[in-house]
C-alpha positions, 0 to 999 in steps of 0.5 A: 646486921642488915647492912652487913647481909646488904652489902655482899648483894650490893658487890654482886649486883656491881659486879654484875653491872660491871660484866654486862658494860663489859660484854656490851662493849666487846660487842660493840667493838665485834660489830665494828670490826665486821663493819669497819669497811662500811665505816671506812667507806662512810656509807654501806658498800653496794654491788650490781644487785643492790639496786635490784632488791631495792626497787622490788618494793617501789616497782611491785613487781618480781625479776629473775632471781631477786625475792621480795624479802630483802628489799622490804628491809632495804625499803623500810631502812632507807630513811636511815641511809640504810645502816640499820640493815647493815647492823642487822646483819654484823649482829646476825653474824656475833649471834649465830658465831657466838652459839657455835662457840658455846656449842664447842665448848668455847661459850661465855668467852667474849675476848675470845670471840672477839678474837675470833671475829678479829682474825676472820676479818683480817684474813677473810671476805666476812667483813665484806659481807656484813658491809655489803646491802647484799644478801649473800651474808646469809647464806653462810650464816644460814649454813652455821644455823642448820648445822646448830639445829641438826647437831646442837646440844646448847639451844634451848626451845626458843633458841632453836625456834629463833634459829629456824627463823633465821634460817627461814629468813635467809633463805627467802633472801636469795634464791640460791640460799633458798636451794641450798638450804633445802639441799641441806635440810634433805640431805640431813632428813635422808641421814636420819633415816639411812645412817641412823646414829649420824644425825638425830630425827629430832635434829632432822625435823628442825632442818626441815622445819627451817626449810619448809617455812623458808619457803613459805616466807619467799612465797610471802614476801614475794606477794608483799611485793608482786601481789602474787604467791610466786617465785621469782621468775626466769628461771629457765633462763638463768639456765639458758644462759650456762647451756649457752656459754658451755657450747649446749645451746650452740648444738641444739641450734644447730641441729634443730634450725632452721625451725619456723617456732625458734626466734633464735635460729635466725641469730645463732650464729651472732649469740654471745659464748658469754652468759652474762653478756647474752643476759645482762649486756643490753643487745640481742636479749633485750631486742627479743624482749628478755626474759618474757619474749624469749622465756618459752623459747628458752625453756624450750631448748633447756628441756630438749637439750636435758633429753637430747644431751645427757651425756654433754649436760654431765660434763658441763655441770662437773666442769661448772662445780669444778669451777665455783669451788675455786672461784672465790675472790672476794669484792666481784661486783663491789666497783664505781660502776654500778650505773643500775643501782645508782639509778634506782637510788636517784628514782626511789631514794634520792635522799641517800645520794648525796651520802652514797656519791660522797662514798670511797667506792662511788670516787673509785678508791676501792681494790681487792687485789691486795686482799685476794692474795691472802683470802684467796689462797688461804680459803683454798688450803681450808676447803682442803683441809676440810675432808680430813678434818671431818674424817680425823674426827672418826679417830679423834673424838676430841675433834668430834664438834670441829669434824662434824662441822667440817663436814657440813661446810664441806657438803654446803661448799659442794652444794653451793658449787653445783647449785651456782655453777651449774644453774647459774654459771661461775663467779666469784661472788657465789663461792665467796659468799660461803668460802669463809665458813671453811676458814673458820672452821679450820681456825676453831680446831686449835682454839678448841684444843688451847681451850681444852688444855686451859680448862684441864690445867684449870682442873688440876689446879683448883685440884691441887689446891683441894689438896694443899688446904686438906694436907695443912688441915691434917687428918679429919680426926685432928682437924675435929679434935682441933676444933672441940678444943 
């Protein structure tokens, strides 16, 4: 009798065993997948900001648009030639897209997951990201985490607190994640209080929660780094450098020169038209003392030029987001020539050398044309596509969960757009860093509907047979009386 009771508990438990080996090997095979260009590169994929972020830890000091944060792990993993952060980050990205399934009803379906990661990097930038020791895997990821926190349903308490800390997390990798998830979490703050019905109060405070410990996370590991409670400097001068390739800063030296307290005006007519060549292509900059020598000179004109030229500053900053929305070629920065980087690894880890040398990007076997000619155009038909998914979704309510998403990819897009072009100035880099949640969120409508129709035919299935096995057991009265006799 013990045996007999034992041995359905012991089916169980094997089946059980066998489901998690199951599981545990389709996500092995997710991360893969998002890995599989570090893989095939036999070391992770490096950019013209990684050695940036790295030296944060060894310098102790901050530089423009580099927090702290990143570079700590950067620093903890480099004994380990730095996989664990690129781990780190394809498992950050199977979590955050497996609980937007589970939010759409599509949860506890690992092959599709599977499925859907696969398709995602055959035909996006998302495995580029999570390859990459850059911290622009986050951003997006942070997008799909609010979204989570503001309209989800399905995670529970610590769930959403793991949420807001990654969220938090993110946006103290990058200064522009930080603003954009701040922009975000107030825009759904000012939904709850003037479209009550469009986003839930309770929704709304996890959004700022997020955002508000974000911030404090920066300040924090900022003062690992620097000893200091401060945010990165330069800012101003980031500016600087669009006002002065959009023309702004040539008129107001123009109009103001000669000015005994503008270093500048003795070099007007020598400044580069091109932002990143006046910021980071050595000469005139660099002779003025960069970011320190020319920072109040260049706050100066930032501000005078706001009062000065309003109506320039619009046209400028509507010209620039025009811009970053299609600037969204993957691979900006990925080349064999990122001779600051290299630097920084042969000061600060050399033990990585040989490994990182021995790579295919450091031997120049490296492209993206070939992969732009599908991301580009297919990011560009989904960001169309994206509006009228979001208001499709106030006539279908089948497609309320994908609409709702839509419109949250579409105001992170315009957000991101603004906030990179216009403080900063367009590049590629900034849109692709985000431009695959448009994709993705495309991809899920007809997932939703074939998962949908399964489920019903699921229904009327197990419905029918309900029905059979009561018809061939005849009316209940003769089913009783078949059993008395």
């Amino acid at each position: 009798m013990v045996e007999q009771r034992a041995a359905p508990l012991r089916e169980t438990l094997s089946a059980q065993r066998r489901a998690g080996a199951l599981r545990a090997g389709l996500v092995a095979v997710m991360a893969a997948i998002l890995l599989a260009p570090a893989i095939w590169n036999r070391f992770p994929l490096l950019e013209y900001d990684t050695g940036g972020y790295l030296a944060r830890w060894f310098e102790g000091y901050l530089v423009p648009s580099r927090p702290g944060a990143y570079g700590l792990l950067l620093a903890a993993a480099a004994p380990w030639e730095f996989w664990p952060i690129i781990v780190l980050q394809a498992a950050a990205t199977i979590w955050i897209l497996a609980l937007l399934l589970r939010e759409l009803g599509l949860g506890r379906r690992p092959v599709l997951l599977l499925g859907v990661i696969g398709f995602m990097s055959l035909v996006t930038t998302l495995p580029w990201l999570t390859s990459i020791l850059l911290t622009d895997i986050f951003a997006g990821l942070a997008v799909l985490a609010l979204h989570l926190l503001v309209f989800g349903r399905t995670c529970g308490g610590w769930q959403s607190a793991a949420l807001i800390a990654f969220v938090a997390f993110a946006a103290a990798t990058h200064s522009a994640t930080l603003a954009l998830v701040a922009a975000l979490a107030a825009s759904a703050g000012l939904a709850a209080l003037l479209a009550r019905g469009s986003v839930a109060p309770a929704g709304a405070r996890r959004a700022v929660t997020a955002a508000a410990v974000g911030l404090a996370l920066t300040l924090s590991a900022n003062w690992a780094v620097s000893g200091r409670f401060a945010f990165t400097p330069g800012g101003y001068g980031i500016v600087f450098g669009r006002m002065l390739q959009d023309g702004i800063v040539t008129r107001y030296l123009d109009d103001h020169c000669p000015d005994r307290t503008l270093e500048l005006c003795r070099y007007r007519h020598a400044l580069p038209r091109n932002a990143d060549d006046f910021l980071w292509g050595g000469g005139l900059f660099d002779q003025l003392g960069r970011f320190v020598g020319l920072g109040d000179e260049m706050r100066t004109i930032v501000l005078g030029s706001l009062v000065e030229y309003p109506w320039m500053q619009v046209k400028a900053a509507l010209a620039a987001t025009a811009a970053q929305l299609v600037n969204v070629a993957t691979g900006e920065g990925v080349i064999n020539e990122i001779w600051h980087t290299y630097g920084i690894m042969e000061r600060y880890t050399p033990a990585v050398l040989a490994s990182m040398r021995a790579a295919r990007q450091q031997r120049g076997e490296l492209g993206f044309a070939a992969l732009n000619r599908v991301h580009v155009p297919l990011a560009l038909l989904s960001m169309a596509l994206l509006p009228l998914l979001a208001a499709g979704s106030w006539w279908r309510p089948a497609l309320g969960g994908p609409g709702r998403l839509a419109a949250t990819v579409a105001i992170a897009l315009l957000a991101n757009a603004f906030l990179c072009g216009t403080l900063s100035n367009p590049h590629d880099r900034y849109g692709a860093r985000l431009v695959w949640l448009a994709p993705l969120t495309i991809l899920l409508v007809p997932v939703s509907a074939w998962a949908s129709r399964r489920s019903r035919g699921g229904s009327a299935r197990e419905a029918g047979a309900r029905q059979r096995r009561s018809t061939a057991a005849g009316p209940p009265e003769l089913a009783g009386a078949a059993d008395r006799s």
